[in-house]
Structures are given as C-alpha cells and as structure tokens.
N, C-alpha and C positions, 0 to 999 in steps of 0.2 A: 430881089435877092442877089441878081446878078451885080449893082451897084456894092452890093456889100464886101464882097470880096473874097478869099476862101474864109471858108469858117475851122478854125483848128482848135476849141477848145470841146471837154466831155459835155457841156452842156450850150449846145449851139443855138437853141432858143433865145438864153439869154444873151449871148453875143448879141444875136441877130436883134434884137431889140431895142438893144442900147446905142448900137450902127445906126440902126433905122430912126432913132429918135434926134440923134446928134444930129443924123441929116435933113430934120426938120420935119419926119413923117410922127403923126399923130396916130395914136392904135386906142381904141377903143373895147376897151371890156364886155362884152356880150355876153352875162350870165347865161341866157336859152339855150345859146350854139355848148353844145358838146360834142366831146371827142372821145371815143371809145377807146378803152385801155382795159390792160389786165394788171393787176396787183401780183406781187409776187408769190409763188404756190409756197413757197418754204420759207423759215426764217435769214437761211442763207443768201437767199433772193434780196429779200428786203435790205440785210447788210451790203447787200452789195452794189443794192440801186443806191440807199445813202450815201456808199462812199464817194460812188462815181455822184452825185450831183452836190458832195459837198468839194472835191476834188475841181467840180468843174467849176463850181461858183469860184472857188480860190483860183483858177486860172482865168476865168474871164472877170473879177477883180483883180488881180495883176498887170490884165493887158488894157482895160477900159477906165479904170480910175485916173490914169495922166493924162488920155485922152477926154475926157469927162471934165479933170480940171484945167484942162487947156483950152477948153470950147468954149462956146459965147452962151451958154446956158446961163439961164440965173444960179447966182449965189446958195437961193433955199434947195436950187432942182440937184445943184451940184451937192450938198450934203444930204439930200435925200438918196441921190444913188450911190456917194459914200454908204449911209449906214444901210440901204438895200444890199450892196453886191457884199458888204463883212458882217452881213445878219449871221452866219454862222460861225464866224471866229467869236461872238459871244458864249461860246461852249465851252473855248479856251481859256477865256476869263472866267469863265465861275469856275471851272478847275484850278486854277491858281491863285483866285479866291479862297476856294476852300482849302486850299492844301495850307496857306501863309496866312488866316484870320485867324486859328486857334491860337499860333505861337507870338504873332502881334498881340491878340487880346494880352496875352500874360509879358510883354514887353511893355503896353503904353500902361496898363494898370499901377508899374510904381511909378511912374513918371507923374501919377497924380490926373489924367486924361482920364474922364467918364467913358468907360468902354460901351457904356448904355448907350448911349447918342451915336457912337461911332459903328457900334455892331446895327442899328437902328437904322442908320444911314444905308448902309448898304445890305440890308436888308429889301429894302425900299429901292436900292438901284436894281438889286437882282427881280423883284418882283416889275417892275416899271418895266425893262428890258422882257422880260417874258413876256408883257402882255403886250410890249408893239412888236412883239416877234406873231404872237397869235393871230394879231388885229394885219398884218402885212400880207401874211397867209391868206387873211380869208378876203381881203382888199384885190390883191392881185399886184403889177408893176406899183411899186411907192415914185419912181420916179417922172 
C-alpha cells in the first residue's frame, strides 16, 4: 500500500487496485473470505452510500483511465477497465436514451426508417448492458 501512494479518491479500494494491478500485482478473488459490514438503517443511508461510490468511481475513472491507457497492459485488459471503472455512467445513457427515443421515433418515421429495427436495436443494447452490469457485480474486478 505504501508503494501506492496517497489514496485521494471517495472510493480508495478501487484506486488501490487498479495501482496494485498496473504494478504488476495479481489479486485473487476469494468467495470464503468475508468481511463484515452494515447496510444502511434508513433509506437516506443507502442514498448516500450510492452517491459517494458512484462519485467515487467517477473520480477514480478520471484519475486511472490515462494511466490505464498509458501502461503496457493488454489491449482486451485495457478496455475491460475502460467499461469496469464507466460501468455507472451507463445510468446517463439510458437517461438520455429515454429522454431523445420518443421524439427521434417520430423524426426517422417519415424519413421512411423502420423505427421497429431501430427501437429493436436498442432495446437489445439497453438490455445487453444491464446484464454485463449484473454478471460484473457478481464476478468481482472485470479487469
């Protein structure tokens, strides 16, 4: 840890692991080993651990992605922790999805574009995107 350097982001596990992997350390997943925690007693808890670990993820994607595509990782490892560390800016895309599909549907519609195939299509990204957001979760580090 002391190689690592200060940690300044809300979520300093994931720093620390992205540090620790760049520098060539291997971490190992160990379903058995657990760590005791408490959930939050109120709803306002919960809000407020979310925000701090999607906060934090956006900070330590900010500071680790150039460092990430500067290093001598592979190609696949380096887009793996591309879409691990902006797994939650997918929240901002179906928002902006949903906000601009209704008024596109009724824009390509006389242009003659099958809105079926189109609405279809991403449909099938929003769905595909959920489930490697669920399958990352219960994986653990993607990268």
């Amino acid at each position: 840890m002391q190689e690592a350097g200060k940690l300044d982001t809300l979520t300093e596990d994931l720093d620390l692991r992205y540090r620790a992997q760049m520098k060539g350390w291997h971490i190992k997943y160990l379903e058995h080993v657990t760590a005791p925690a408490e959930l939050p007693a109120e709803i306002n808890g919960l809000k407020s651990q979310q925000f701090r670990w999607m906060k934090g993820g956006a900070e330590t994607a900010k500071k680790m992605l150039p460092r990430v595509w500067d290093s001598k990782i592979s190609f696949v490892r380096k887009v793996q922790a591309t879409v691990h560390l902006l797994s939650s800016s997918i929240f901002v895309f179906v928002f902006i999805l949903g906000i601009f599909s209704v008024p596109l549907l009724f824009f390509l519609n006389p242009l003659g574009i099958d809105t079926y195939k189109f609405s279809l299509f991403f449909n099938i990204l929003i769905i595909n995107n959920t489930c490697l957001l669920c399958r990352k979760r219960r994986s653990g580090l993607a990268a």
